[in-house]
C-alpha positions as CSV (number, residue, x, y, z in Angstrom):
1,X,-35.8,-30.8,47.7
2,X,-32.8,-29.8,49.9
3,X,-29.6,-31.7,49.2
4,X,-26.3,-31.7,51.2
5,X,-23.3,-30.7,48.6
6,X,-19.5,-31.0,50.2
7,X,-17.8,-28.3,49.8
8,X,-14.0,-28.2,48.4
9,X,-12.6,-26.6,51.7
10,X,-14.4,-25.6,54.8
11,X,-16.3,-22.1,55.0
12,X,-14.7,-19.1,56.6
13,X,-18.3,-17.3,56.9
14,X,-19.9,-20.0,58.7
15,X,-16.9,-20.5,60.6
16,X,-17.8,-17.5,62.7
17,X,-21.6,-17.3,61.6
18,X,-22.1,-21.4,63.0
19,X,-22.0,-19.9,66.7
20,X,-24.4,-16.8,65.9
21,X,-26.9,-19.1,64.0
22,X,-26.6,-21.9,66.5
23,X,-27.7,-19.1,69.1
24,X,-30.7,-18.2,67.2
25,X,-31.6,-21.7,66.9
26,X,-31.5,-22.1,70.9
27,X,-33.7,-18.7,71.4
28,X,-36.2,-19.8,68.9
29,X,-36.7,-23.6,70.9
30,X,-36.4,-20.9,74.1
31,X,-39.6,-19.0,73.1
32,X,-41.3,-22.2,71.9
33,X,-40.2,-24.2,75.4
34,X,-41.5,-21.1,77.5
35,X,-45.1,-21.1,75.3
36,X,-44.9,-24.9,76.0
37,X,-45.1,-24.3,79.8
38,X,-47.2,-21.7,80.2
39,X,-44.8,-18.8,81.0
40,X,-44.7,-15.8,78.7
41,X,-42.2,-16.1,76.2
42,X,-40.8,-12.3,76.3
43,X,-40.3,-13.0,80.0
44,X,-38.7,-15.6,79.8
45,X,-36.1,-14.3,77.1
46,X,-35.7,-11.3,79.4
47,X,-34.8,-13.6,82.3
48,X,-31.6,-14.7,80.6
49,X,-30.5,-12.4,77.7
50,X,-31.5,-8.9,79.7
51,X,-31.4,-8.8,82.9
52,X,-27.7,-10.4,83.2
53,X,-26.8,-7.2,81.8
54,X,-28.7,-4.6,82.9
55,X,-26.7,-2.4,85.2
56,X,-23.7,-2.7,86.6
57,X,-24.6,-4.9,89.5
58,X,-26.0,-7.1,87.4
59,X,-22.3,-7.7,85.3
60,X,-20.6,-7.5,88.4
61,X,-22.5,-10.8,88.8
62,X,-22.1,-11.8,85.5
63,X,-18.6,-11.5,85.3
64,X,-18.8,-13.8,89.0
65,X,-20.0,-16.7,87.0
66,X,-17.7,-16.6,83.5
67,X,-14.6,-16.0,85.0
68,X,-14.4,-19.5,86.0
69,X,-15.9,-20.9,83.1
70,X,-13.3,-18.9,80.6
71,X,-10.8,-20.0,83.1
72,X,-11.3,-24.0,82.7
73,X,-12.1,-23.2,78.8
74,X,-8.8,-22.2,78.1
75,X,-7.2,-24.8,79.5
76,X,-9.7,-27.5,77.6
77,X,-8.8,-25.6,74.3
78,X,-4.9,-26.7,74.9
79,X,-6.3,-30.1,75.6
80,X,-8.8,-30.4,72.6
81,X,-6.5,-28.7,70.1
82,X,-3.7,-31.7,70.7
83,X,-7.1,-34.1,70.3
84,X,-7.1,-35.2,73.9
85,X,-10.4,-35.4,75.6
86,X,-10.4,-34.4,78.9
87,X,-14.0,-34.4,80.0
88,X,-13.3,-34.6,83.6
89,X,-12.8,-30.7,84.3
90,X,-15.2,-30.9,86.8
91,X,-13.1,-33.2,88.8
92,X,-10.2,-31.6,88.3
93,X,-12.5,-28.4,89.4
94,X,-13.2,-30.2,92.7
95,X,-9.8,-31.3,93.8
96,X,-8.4,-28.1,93.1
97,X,-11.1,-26.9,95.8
98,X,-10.4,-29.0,98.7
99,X,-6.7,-28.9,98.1
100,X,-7.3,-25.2,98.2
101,X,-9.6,-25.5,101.3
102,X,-7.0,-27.3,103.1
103,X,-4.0,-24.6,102.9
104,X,-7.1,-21.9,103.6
105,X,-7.7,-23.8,107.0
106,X,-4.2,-23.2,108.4
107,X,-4.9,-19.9,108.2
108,X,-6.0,-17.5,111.2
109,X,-6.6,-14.1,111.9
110,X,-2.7,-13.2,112.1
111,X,-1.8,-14.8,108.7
112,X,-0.4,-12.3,106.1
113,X,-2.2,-11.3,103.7
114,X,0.1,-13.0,101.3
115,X,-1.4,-16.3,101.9
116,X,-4.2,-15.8,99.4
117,X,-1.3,-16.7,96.8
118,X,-0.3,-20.2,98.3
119,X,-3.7,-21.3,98.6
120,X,-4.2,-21.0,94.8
121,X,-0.7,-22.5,94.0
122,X,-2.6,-25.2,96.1
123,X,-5.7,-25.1,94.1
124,X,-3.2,-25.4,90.8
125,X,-1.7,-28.4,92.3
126,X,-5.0,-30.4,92.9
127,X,-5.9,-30.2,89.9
128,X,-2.8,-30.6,88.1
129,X,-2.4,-34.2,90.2
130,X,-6.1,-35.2,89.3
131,X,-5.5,-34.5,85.7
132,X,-2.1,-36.6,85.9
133,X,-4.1,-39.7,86.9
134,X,-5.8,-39.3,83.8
135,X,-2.9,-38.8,82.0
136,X,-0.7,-42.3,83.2
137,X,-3.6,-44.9,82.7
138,X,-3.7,-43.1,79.0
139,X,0.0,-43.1,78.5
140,X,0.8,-46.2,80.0
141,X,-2.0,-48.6,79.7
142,X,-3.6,-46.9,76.6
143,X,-7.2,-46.5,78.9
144,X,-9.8,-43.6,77.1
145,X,-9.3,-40.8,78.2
146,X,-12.5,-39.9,78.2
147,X,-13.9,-41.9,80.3
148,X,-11.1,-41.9,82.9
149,X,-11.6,-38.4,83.1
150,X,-15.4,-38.6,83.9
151,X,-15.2,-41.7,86.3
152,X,-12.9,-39.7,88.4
153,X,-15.8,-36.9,88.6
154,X,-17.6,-38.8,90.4
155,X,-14.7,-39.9,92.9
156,X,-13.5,-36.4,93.6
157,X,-17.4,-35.6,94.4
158,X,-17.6,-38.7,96.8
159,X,-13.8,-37.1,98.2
160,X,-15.4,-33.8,98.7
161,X,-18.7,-35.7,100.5
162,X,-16.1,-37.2,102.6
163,X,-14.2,-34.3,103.6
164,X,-17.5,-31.4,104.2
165,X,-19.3,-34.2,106.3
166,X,-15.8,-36.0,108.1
167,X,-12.4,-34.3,109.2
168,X,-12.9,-30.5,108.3
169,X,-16.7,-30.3,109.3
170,X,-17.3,-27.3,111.2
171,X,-18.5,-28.2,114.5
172,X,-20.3,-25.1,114.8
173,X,-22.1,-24.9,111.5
174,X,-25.0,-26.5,112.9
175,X,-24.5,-29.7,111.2
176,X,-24.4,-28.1,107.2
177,X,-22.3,-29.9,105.1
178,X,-19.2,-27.5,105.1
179,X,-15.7,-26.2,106.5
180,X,-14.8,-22.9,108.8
181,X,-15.3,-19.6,106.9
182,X,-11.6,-19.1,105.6
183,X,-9.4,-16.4,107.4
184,X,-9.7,-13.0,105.9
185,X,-5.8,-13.6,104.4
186,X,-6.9,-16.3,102.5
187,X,-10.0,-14.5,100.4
188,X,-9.1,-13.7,96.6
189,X,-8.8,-9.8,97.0
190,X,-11.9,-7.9,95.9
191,X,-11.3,-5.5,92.4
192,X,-14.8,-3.7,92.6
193,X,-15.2,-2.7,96.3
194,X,-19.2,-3.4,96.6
195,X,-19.5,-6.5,94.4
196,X,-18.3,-9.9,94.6
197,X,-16.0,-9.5,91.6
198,X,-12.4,-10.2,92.3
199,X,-8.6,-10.4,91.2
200,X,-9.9,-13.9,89.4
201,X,-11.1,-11.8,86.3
202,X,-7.4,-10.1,85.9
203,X,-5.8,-13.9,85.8
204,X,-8.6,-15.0,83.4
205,X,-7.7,-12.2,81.4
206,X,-4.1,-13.2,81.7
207,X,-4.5,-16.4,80.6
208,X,-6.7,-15.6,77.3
209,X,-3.1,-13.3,76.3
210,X,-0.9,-16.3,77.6
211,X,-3.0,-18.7,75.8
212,X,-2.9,-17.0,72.9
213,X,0.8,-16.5,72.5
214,X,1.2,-20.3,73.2
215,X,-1.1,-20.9,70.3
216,X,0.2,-18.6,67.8
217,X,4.0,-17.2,68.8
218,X,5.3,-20.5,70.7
219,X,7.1,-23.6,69.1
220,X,5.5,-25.9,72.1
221,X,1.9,-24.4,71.1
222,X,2.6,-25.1,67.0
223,X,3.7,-28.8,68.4
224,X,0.6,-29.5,70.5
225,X,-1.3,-28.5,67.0
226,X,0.5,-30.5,64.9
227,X,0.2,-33.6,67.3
228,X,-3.8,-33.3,67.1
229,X,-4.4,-32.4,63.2
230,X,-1.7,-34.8,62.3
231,X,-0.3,-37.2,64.6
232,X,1.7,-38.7,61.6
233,X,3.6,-35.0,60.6
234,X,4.0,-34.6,64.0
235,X,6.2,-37.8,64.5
236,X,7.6,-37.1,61.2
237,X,8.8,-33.5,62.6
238,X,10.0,-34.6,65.8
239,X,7.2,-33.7,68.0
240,X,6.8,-36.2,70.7
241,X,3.3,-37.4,71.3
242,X,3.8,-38.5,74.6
243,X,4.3,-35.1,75.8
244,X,1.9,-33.2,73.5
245,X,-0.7,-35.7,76.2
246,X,1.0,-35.0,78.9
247,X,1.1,-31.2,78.4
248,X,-2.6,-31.2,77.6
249,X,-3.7,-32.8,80.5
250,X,-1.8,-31.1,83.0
251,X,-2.3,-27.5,81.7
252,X,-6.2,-28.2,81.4
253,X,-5.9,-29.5,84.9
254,X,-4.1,-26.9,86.3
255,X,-6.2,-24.2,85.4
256,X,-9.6,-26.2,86.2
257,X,-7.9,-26.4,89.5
258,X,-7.3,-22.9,89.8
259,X,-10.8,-22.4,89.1
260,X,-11.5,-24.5,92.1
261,X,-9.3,-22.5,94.1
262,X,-10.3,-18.8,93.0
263,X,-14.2,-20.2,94.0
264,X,-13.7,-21.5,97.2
265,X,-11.1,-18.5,98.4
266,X,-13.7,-16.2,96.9
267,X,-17.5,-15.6,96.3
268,X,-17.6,-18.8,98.5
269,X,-15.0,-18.6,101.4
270,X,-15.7,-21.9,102.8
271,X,-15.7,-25.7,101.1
272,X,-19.5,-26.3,100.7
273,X,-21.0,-29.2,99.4
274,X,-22.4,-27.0,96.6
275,X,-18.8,-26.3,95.4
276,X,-19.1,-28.8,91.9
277,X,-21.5,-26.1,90.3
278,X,-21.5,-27.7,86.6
279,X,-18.5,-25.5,85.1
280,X,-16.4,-28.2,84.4
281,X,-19.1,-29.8,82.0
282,X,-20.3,-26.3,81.0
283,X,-16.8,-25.2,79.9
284,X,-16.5,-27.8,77.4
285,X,-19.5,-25.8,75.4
286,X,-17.6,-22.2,76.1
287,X,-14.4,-23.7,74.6
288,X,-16.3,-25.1,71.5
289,X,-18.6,-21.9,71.0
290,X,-15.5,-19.8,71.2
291,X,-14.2,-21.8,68.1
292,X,-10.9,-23.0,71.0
293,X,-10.1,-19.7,70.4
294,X,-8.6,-17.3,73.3
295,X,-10.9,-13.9,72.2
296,X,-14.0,-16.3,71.0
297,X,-14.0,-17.9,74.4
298,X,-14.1,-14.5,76.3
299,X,-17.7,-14.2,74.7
300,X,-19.2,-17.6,74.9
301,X,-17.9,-17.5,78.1
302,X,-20.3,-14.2,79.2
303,X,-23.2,-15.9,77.2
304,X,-23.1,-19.1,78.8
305,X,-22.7,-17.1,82.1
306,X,-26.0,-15.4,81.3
307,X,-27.7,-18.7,80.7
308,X,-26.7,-19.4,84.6
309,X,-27.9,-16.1,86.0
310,X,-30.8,-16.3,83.3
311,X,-32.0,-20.1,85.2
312,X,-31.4,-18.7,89.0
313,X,-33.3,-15.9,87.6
314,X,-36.4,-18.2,86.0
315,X,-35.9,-20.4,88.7
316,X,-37.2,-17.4,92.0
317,X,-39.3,-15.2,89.7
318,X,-41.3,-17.8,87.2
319,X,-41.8,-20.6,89.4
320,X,-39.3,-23.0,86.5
321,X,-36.6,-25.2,87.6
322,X,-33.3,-24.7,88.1
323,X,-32.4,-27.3,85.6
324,X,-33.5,-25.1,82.7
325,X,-30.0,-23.6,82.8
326,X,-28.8,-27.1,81.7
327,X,-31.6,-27.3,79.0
328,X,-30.5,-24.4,77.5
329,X,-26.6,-25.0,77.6
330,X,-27.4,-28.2,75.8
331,X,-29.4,-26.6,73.2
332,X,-26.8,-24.2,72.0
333,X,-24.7,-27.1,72.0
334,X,-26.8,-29.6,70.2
335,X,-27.7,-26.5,67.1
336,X,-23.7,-26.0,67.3
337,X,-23.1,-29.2,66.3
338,X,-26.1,-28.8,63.5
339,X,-24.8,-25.9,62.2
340,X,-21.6,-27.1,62.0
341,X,-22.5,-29.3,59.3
342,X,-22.2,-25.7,57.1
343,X,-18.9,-25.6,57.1
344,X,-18.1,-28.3,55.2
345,X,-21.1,-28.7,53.1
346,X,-23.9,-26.4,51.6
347,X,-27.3,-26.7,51.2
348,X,-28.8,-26.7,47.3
349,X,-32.1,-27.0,46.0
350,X,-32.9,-29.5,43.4
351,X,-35.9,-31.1,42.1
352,X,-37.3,-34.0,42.7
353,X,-37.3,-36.5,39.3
């Protein structure tokens, strides 16, 4: 029989090999989910781990969908490494949109094309305010976090509703839920001429370095740590927790926002009521596949791309829903979890009495 031994300090092979096996475990259920419905199992795994990636079209696209999902990672891994659980991303996503949105419908056709960078600052800010909601009812009146966070979700997706049906609805969009198509100032500039990829890839790439020297050459990146592993050495050393929370929430914010911004300014160009697209929740699984780290997030943030590309994909050329993006996303998540229970113990064999 199989029996669960603790082991005297956590694993540095399954570490990195929890993520690999985990996705293993997800394409295995994959094939047996696709046999369960009828649809040929090959097909189906080519729908989502090949065609992503077959040419370069196909990562132009690819690289559409991860850059805001590395983006909002990176600022959750600041947040979860200081053990502050800011599940609301989404939100955060949203606001940063319409706040966005409205500094993109100032614009007109003589606007420089400088404007692009305001709207984003604007994007930054709505996020960064959402966020700080979060972070007062936590820091003055002790409320969770977490669900603070995902309550205000839903009220920044009834404030979108409000805004795409109300004030900014075009009157000539023959009565969609949505604003004017932005200015031409106010798009994010394309960087392959031909695809939808833009200048969002460059800041996401930006942020893994920035991110990473916050972690590993900062004082304020060793403090946010310390305040999460060990709230007690953190006091002990100085390191005020009120701010650790603060900083957390606002950086995660912030770039969630951004997110937001870089959407709507971009493969968008108008507020839609299609703008909360799920990579606020779907972050949360890049930044925990990537281990919170910078370079591991880079790649879980391409796979769990694929998985999106890989449902649209199932979704027009199997006849599947949509939602099997979502089943898939929570099945790497789910055998992460699982597997994670081999870094601190292993498995032995022992007979039965």
């Amino acid at each position: 029989m199989l029996k669960l031994e603790a082991r005297a300090e956590p694993s540095t092979f399954w570490r990195y090999g929890s993520p690999l096996l985990a996705l293993l475990i997800t394409t295995l259920i994959g094939v047996l989910l696709f046999w369960a419905l009828d649809k040929d199992p090959l097909r189906g795994l080519q729908m989502f781990f090949w065609l992503p990636v077959q040419n370069a079209r196909a990562w132009g696209e690819l690289l559409v969908k991860a850059t805001p999902l590395l983006i909002i990672a990176l600022g959750l891994a600041v947040a979860f490494r200081a053990n502050v659980w800011n599940i609301g991303a989404e939100g955060q996503y949203i606001m940063g949109a319409i706040f966005a949105s409205g500094v993109a419908l100032t614009a007109d056709n003589t606007s420089s094309g400088w404007m692009v960078v305001p709207v984003l600052l604007a994007g930054v800010l709505g996020g960064l305010l959402w966020a700080a909601v979060t972070a007062v009812l936590r820091d003055r009146f002790n409320a969770n976090e977490i669900l603070v966070s995902l309550m205000l979700v839903y009220v920044a997706v009834q404030v979108l509703m409000f805004m795409v049906n109300g004030p900014w609805k075009d009157p000539r969009g023959y009565n969609f839920p949505q604003t004017a198509t932005f200015a031409l100032a106010t798009q994010v500039p394309k960087l392959i001429p031909g695809t939808r990829v833009n200048i969002g890839v460059l800041l996401a790439l930006l942020e893994v370095v920035l991110v990473w020297v916050f972690f590993e050459r900062m004082r304020a990146g060793f403090a946010q740590q310390v305040s999460g592993q060990a709230p007690a050495a953190a006091r002990y050393a100085g390191f005020s927790s009120r701010k650790a929370l603060w900083a957390a929430l606002l950086i995660s914010g912030g770039t969630a926002g951004l997110a937001g911004g870089l959407e709507v300014a971009g493969p968008l160009g108008q507020l839609t009521n299609n703008v909360p697209a799920g990579y606020g929740f779907a972050a949360i699984i890049v930044a925990f596949v990537g281990r919170l780290h910078p370079v591991g997030m880079v790649f879980s943030a391409i796979l769990m791309s694929m998985f999106y590309i890989g449902g649209e994909m199932a979704q027009s050329r199997m006849g599947l829903t949509k939602s099997l993006t979502g089943v898939f996303q929570g099945l790497l998540l789910f055998s992460l979890l699982a597997c994670d229970t081999l870094l601190n113990y292993r498995l032995r064999f022992q007979r039965s009495p």
